[in-house]
C-alpha positions in Angstrom: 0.0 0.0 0.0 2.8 2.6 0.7 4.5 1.4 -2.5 1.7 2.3 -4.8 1.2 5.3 -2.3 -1.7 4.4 -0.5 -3.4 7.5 1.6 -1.8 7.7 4.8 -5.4 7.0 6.9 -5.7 3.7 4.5 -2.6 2.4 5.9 -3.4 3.5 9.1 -7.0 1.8 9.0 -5.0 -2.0 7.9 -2.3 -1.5 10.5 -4.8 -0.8 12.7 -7.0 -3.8 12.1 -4.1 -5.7 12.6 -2.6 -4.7 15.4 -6.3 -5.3 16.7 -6.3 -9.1 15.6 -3.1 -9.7 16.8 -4.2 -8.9 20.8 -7.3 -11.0 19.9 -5.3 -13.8 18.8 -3.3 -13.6 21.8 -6.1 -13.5 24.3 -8.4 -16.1 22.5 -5.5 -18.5 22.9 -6.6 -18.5 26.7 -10.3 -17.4 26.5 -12.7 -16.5 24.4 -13.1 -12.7 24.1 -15.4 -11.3 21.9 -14.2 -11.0 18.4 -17.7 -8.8 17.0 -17.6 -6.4 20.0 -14.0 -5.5 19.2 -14.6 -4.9 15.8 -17.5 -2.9 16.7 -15.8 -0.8 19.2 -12.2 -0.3 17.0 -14.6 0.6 13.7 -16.3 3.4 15.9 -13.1 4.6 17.3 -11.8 5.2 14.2 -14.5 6.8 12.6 -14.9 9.3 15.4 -10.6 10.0 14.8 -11.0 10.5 11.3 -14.6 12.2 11.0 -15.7 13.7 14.3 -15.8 13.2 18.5 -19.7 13.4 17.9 -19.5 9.7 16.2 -19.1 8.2 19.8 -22.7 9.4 20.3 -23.6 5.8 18.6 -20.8 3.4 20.7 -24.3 2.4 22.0 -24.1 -0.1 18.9 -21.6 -1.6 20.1 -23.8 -2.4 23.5 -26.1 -3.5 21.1 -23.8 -6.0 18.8 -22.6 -7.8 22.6 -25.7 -8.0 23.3 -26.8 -10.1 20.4 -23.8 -12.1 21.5 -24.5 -13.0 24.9 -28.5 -13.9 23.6 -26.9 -16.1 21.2 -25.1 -17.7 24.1 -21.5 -17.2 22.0 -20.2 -15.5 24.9 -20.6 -13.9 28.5 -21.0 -10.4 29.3 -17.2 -9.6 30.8 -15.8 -11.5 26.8 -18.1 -9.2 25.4 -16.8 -5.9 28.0 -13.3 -6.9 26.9 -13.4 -7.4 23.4 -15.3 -3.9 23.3 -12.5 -2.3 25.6 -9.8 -4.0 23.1 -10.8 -3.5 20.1 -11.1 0.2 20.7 -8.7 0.6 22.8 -6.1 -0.9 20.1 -7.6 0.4 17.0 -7.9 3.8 18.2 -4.4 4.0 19.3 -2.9 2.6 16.5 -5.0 4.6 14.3 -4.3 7.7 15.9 -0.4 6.9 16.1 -0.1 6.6 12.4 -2.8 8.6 10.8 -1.8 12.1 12.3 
């Protein structure tokens, strides 16, 4: 991508994501965190970096997508909690680290 000169925020975004899936790896190797909350919570955080503060109005949603998860019985509320906290947590450091 920075070869063919990618925009910075591009390369950002994939780093990002896998920086993200690497410290999901890591901790589903022991227990079962939430994989759909992450990406929920790491999409928002980067949307509010790169568009506004006023997009974490909706990180409701990502309530919403771990809840779905714990009806379906796929996981418990604290996988869900930490897959939310990581996902953002990651993505939105990473993103903001190489985007700016």
């Amino acid at each position: 991508m920075t070869w063919l000169d990618a925009p910075k925020a591009m390369v950002a975004l994939v780093v990002a994501m896998l920086a993200t899936l690497t410290v999901l790896l890591t901790v589903t190797a022991f227990w079962k965190i939430s994989v759909h909350s992450a990406v929920t919570g790491g999409a928002l955080a980067m949307l509010a970096l790169t568009w506004s503060p006023l997009v974490w109005i909706t990180y409701p949603v990502v309530a919403v997508v771990a809840w779905s998860r714990i009806s379906l019985r796929d996981h418990t509320l604290a996988q869900t909690i930490a897959g939310a906290v990581a996902g953002t947590v990651t993505a939105g450091l990473v993103f903001a680290a190489l985007s700016s």
